[in-house]
C-alpha positions as CSV (number, residue, x, y, z in Angstrom):
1,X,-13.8,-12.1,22.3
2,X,-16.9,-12.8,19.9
3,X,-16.6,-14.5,16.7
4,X,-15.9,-11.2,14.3
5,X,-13.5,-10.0,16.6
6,X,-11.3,-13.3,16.1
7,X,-11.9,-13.0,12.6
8,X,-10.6,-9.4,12.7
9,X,-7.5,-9.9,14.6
10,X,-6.4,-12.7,12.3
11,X,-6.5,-10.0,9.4
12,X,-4.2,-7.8,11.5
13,X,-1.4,-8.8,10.2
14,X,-2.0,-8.3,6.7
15,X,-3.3,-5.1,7.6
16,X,-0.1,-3.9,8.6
17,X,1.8,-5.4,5.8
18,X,-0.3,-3.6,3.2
19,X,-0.5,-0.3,4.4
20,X,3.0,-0.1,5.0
21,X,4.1,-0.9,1.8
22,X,1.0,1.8,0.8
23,X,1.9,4.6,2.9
24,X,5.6,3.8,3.2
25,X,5.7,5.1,6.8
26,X,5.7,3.4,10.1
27,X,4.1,6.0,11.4
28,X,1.3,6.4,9.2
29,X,0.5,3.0,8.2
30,X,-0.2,2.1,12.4
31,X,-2.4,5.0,12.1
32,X,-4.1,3.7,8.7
33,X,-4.4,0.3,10.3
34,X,-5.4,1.5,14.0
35,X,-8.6,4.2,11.7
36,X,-9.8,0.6,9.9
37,X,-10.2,-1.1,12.9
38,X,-12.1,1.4,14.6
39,X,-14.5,2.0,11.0
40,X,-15.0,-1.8,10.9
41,X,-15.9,-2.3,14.9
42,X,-18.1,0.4,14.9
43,X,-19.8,-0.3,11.6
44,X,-20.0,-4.1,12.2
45,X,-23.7,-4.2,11.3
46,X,-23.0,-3.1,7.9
47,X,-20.6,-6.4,7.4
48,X,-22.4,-8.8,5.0
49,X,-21.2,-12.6,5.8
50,X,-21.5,-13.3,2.4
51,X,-18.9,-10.6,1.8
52,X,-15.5,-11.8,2.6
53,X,-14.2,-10.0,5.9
54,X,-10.4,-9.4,4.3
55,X,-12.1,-7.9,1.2
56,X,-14.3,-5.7,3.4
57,X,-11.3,-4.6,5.8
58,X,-9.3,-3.8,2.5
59,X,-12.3,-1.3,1.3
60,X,-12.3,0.4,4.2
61,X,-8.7,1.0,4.1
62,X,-8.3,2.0,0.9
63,X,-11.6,4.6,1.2
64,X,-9.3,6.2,3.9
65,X,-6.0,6.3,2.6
66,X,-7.5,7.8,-0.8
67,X,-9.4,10.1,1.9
68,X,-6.5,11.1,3.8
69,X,-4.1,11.6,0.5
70,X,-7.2,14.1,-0.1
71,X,-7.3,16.0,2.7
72,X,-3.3,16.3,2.9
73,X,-3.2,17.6,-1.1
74,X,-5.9,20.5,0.5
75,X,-3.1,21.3,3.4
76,X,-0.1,23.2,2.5
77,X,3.2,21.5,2.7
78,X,4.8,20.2,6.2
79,X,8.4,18.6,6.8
80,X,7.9,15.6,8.0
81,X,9.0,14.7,11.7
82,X,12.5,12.7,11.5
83,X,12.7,9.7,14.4
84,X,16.6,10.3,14.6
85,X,17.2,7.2,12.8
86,X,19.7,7.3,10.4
87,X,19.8,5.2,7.5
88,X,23.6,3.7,6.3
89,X,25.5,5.2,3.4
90,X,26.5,2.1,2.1
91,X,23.9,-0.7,2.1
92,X,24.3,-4.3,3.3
93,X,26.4,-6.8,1.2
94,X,23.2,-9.2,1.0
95,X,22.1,-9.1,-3.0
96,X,18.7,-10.1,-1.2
97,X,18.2,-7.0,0.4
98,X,19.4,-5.0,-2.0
99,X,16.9,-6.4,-3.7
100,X,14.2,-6.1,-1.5
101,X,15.5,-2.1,-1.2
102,X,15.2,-1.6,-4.5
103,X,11.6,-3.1,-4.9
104,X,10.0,-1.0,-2.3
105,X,12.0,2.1,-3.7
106,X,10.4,1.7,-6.9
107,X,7.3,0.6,-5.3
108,X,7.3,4.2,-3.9
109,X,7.7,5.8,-7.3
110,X,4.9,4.5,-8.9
111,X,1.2,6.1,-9.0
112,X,-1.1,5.5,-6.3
113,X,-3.7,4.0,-8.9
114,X,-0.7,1.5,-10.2
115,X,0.8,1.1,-6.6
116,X,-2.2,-0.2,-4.8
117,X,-3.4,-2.4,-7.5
118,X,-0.1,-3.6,-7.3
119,X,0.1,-4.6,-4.3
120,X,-3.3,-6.1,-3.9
121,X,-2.6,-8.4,-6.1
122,X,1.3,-9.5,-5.6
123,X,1.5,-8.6,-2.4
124,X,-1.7,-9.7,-0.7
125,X,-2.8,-11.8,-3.3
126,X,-6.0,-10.7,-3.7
127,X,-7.8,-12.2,-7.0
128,X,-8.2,-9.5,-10.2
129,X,-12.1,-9.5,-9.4
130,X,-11.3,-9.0,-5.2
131,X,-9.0,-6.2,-6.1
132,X,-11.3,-4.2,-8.3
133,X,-13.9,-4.8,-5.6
134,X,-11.5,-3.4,-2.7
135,X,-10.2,-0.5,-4.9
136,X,-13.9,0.2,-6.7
137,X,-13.1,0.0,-10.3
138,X,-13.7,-2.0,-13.2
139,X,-11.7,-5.1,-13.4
140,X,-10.4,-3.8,-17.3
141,X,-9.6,-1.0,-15.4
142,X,-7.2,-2.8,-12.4
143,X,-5.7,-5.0,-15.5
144,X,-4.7,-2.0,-16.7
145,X,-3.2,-0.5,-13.9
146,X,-1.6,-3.5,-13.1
147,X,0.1,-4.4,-16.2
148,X,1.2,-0.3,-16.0
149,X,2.4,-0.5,-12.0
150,X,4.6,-4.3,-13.3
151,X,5.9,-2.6,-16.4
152,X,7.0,0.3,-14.6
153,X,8.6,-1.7,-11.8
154,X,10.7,-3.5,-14.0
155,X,12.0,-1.0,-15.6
156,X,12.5,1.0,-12.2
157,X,14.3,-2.0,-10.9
158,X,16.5,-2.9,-13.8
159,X,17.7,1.1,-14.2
160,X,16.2,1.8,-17.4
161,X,13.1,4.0,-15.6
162,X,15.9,6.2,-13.6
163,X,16.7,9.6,-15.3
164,X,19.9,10.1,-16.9
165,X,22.9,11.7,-14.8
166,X,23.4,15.4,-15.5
167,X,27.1,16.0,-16.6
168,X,29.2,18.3,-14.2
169,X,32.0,20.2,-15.8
């Protein structure tokens, strides 16, 4: 294993982690991962070692998840495949997970724009400049959408977002 390799595989992880808060599918975040692997071994020339590898990795993935969400808009509606897996009615006692539940529920409800630029920069920790860079924007732009993404999670998370109950008589 050469030297880019090495430096590929460490990023693996955070690979993962990011597009599966992204995509919020198993599934399709392994596949999202497993199609930027492949883009950046077989365009490995086009890396520039000044460039940070993690922010170059990112680019790639986000060109193909904003690719893919593209292509699936142009295809007409398909039920998704269930794994069998059945989720519990009532959730664990643990605050912490409720938590945690609640974050990536809301996480799912935002905007694409507002989720990823989100997540570059909580999650991954990418700087303001870096995650402009990754997602190809201005960086007024990714304040923007950031400061959106956190107002709307707080609000999502503390129940004021939710829609009112409809009244059954």
């Amino acid at each position: 294993m050469d030297h880019f390799d090495r430096l590929i595989v460490e990023q693996i992880p955070r690979l993962r982690r990011y597009a599966r808060a992204l995509t919020g599918d198993v599934a399709h975040a392994d596949d999202l991962v497993q199609d930027c692997l492949a883009r950046a071994w077989s365009r490995r020339h086009l890396w520039l070692r000044k460039k940070r590898l993690r922010q170059w990795l990112f680019t790639i993935m986000h060109n193909l998840h904003v690719n893919a969400l593209a292509k699936d808009a142009r295809r007409p509606g398909e039920v998704p495949w269930s794994d069998g897996l059945t989720t519990a009615s009532v959730g664990p006692g643990q605050d912490a997970r409720l938590e945690a539940r609640a974050i990536v529920e809301a996480l799912a409800h935002l905007p694409p724009d507002q989720r990823e630029a989100v997540l570059l920069v909580g999650l991954e920790q990418f700087s303001y400049a870096e995650a402009a860079a990754v997602l190809g924007i201005p960086l007024g732009t990714l304040m923007s959408r950031l400061h959106r993404g956190r107002e709307r999670l707080r609000a999502l998370t503390s129940g004021e977002g939710r829609p009112p109950l409809k009244r059954i008589k």
